[in-house]
C-alpha positions, 0 to 999 in steps of 0.5 A: 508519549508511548504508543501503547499508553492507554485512553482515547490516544491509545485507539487505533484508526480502526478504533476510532471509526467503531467508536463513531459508529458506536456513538451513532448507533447509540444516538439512533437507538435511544431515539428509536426506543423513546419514539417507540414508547411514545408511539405505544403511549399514542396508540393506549390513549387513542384506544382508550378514546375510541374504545372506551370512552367514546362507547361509555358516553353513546351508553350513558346517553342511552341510559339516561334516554331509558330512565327519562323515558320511565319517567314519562310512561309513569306520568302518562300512566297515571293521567290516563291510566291506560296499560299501554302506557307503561310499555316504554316502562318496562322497555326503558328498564331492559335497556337500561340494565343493557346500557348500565352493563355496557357502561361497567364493561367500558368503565371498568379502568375508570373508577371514577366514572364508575361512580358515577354510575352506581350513583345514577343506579342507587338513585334510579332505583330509589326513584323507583322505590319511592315513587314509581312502582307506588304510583304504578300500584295505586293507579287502577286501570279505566278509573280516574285516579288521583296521586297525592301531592306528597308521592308526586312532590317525591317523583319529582324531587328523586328524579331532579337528583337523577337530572344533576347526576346525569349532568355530572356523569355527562361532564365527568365522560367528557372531561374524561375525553378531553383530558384523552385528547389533551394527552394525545397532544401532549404526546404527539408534542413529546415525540415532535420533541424527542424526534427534533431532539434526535435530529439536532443530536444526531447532526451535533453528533456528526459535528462533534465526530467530524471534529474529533476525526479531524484532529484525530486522524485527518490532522496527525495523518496530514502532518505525518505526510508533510513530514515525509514529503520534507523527509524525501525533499532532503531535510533529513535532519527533520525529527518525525513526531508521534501524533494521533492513533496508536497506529498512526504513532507506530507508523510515525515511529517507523518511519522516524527510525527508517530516517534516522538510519538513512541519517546514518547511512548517509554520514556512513556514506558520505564518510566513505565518499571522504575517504574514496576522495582521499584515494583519489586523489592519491591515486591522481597523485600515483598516476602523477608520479606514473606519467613521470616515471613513464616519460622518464622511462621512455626518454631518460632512461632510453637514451643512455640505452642508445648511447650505450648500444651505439658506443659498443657498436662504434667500438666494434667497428674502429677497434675490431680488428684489434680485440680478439674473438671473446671481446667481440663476444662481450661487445656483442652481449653488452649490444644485446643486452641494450636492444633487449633493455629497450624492448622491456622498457617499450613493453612495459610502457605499452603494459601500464598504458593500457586503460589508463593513457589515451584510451578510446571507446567506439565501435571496432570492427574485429575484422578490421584489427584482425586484418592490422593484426595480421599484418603485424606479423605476416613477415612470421607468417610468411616464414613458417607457412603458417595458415590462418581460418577465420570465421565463415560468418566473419567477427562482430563489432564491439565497444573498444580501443581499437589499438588494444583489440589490435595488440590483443589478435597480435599477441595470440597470433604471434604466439601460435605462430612462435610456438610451433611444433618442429616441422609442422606448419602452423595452423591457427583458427578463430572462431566466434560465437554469440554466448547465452546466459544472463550477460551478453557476450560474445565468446571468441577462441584461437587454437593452434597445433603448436607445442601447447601448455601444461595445465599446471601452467595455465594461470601462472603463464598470465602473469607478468615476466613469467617464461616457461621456455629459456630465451635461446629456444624462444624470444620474448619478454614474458608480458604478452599474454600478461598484456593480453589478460589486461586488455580483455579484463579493460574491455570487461571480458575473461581470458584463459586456457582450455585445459580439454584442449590436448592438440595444441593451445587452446585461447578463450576469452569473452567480450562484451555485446555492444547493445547498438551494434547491428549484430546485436540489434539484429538478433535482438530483434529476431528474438 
């Protein structure tokens, strides 16, 4: 499936957790905003009780008190015909006409309870009409009256009406608080309810998501790393599959493209170490073949050498005296001839030796196959009164063959010592010091005063068989610097000419440092 597809799989994990918390945040305001509504319903009602019913029943009490006092002042009035008596009259009347308008201003939401009130007033009044304000004016004061039974029969009757409607008005105000109080409870049980409500949606919420973020994200996230985990044990033939947020598919779909190209570069790989094999072993073969030709070379081919220069000698010396002088001459060429075949083939074997057959490593002492070098040749030393300076400091101990490093101080030796100038002493100086750079490495130089090298023949002279002198003016081969290029190059180093030099020869080469040499570690830990 695509990773950019669309829908709930299309989110990211950074989509995921907006999605929780907007489905949180909704729960919480939903309940918030239902609770606050409720509450505001509470404080209506509660209001509505204390501010307005409460007062209109205290008011209704205080009317009906007012009236009934009426009531009694008329019938006092008219027994004893006394004025004083109609003062609570007059008094019950300013407090009804207070009470009635406290009733309307209270009232004023309650249509119905208002109606109860124009009723008491319309029949307060007629009582009044009818009855008390007659009898007020037929009772002279200090006389005995008497009022008819048919105005007394009404009195009673309208003032009977004004008693049930009391007890309506009284029930009705009641009812009128009960049904505020039963509204508060029913309030407060909807807002119990609503806040249960949210709680046991709130933590179905939190169920629902840790769910869903478990199947979402904890369980693609877990899969993609045990995956990964095989992936890194070896089991590279293992397919990753996209699962999850968008994000975590991209990631799972990187991560199965960095596998499969390790898959390829592993076959590449493992193909190349097929086709190294095969030059391996060709390799073993050709060295194989080496061996032979060396032990050939050195047995076989040297003996007929032997015989031929023993047999030339042997004719020279029982048929000398017979062979004039250019036969002497020839015999002595052909003996020459196989002395200079054995020395090549000696060289050669020693050249295609090195790095290759009983090789060793371990610390040499430069000093010490220096010494065995110049010991080597000391016979040519002896004789041309050359003079060897050696480092004050003397030379440092390097990982190597020490039959090789010997070969190498005696090639250079000699051929500073071989290629001297006419009637000049040689003079040979070795120096060496401690390289800085990257690489550790020791630079050594021999200089002598000798006939020097052009520098246009400064590469070719470490080729093998290259001469550049003839062989009457200077013996050799041709392999000893190609034998002492190959032995630096064996212990990891360079050698060449330096060209600045115009005194004479000038040597450099490099080797090198041995990390647990005691030079190395001294300087090492002075740095």
């Amino acid at each position: 499936m695509s990773p950019d597809q669309r829908g709930m799989r299309a989110l990211t994990v950074e989509g995921w957790q907006y999605l929780v918390l907007s489905i949180m945040a909704a729960v919480v305001l939903a309940g918030a905003v239902t609770t606050a509504v409720l509450l505001h319903r509470t404080d209506q009602v509660s209001n509505q009780i204390t501010n307005n019913v409460g007062p209109a029943r205290v008011a209704a009490y205080q009317l009906q008190a007012a009236l009934r006092d009426q009531e009694t002042a008329v019938r006092g009035y008219v027994i004893a015909a006394d004025p004083q008596f109609l003062e609570p009259y007059n008094s019950g009347r300013e407090v009804e006409a207070q009470a009635s308008a406290a009733l309307r201003q209270f009232e004023q939401k309650r249509p119905d309870l208002l109606d109860d009130l124009d009723e008491i007033e319309q029949a307060s009044g007629s009582w009044r009409t009818n009855y008390a304000e007659p009898v007020v004016a037929a009772v002279k004061p200090g006389q005995r009256n008497t009022v008819s039974a048919a105005l007394t029969e009404v009195g009673k009757s309208e003032f009977d009406r004004l008693r049930v409607l009391f007890d309506r008005q009284n029930a009705n105000l009641l009812q009128a608080r009960n049904d505020g109080l039963a509204e508060l409870h029913s309030i407060s049980a909807w807002r119990n309810g609503v806040l249960i409500a949210m709680l046991v949606a709130f933590i179905a919420t939190m169920v629902v998501l840790a769910v869903l973020l478990r199947r979402a994200l904890v369980r693609p996230l877990n899969r993609l790393a045990a995956a990964c985990r095989r992936v890194a044990e070896g089991n590279f033939g293992e397919r990753i599959v996209p699962q999850g947020p968008r994000d975590i598919r991209l990631i799972a779909i990187d991560v199965e493209n960095m596998r499969q190209r390790i898959v390829e570069e592993l076959e590449a790989s493992r193909a190349a170490t097929e086709a190294l094999d095969e030059h391996a072993e060709e390799l073993r073969r050709s060295n194989a073949e080496l061996e032979q030709f060396a032990y050939v070379a050195s047995h076989d081919l040297q003996e007929p050498l032997r015989k031929v220069a023993s047999f030339c000698q042997l004719l020279e010396k029982r048929y000398g005296d017979k062979l004039d002088e250019r036969g002497t001459e020839y015999i002595g060429f052909a003996v020459d001839g196989a002395k200079r075949m054995q020395i090549l083939i000696n060289d050669l074997l020693t050249f295609s030796r090195v790095g290759r057959l009983n090789a060793t490593e371990t610390d040499v002492d430069l000093d010490t196959v220096l010494d065995a070098a110049l010991s080597n040749v000391a016979t040519s030393i002896e004789e041309t009164g050359a003079v060897i300076e050696r480092p004050a400091g003397g030379l440092p101990t390097i990982k190597g063959d020490p039959t090789l490093l010997t070969m190498l101080w005696q090639n250079l030796v000699g051929n500073a010592v071989k290629f001297r100038r006419e009637g000049v002493a040689p003079t040979v100086v070795i120096d060496c010091a401690r390289g800085s750079g990257e690489t550790e490495e020791w630079w050594f130089s021999v200089t002598d005063n000798g006939i020097g090298i052009a520098a246009e023949f400064s590469e070719k002279v470490f080729v093998i068989f290259q001469r550049l002198h003839g062989r009457d003016a200077y013996t050799g081969t041709g392999i000893g610097l190609a034998l002492c290029k190959k032995i630096v190059e064996h212990h990891g180093g360079t050698i060449w000419i330096d060209n600045d030099y115009t005194e004479g020869t000038r040597f450099r080469f490099t080797l090198p440092v041995a990390v647990d040499s005691p030079a190395a570690q001294l300087e090492g830990s002075s740095s």
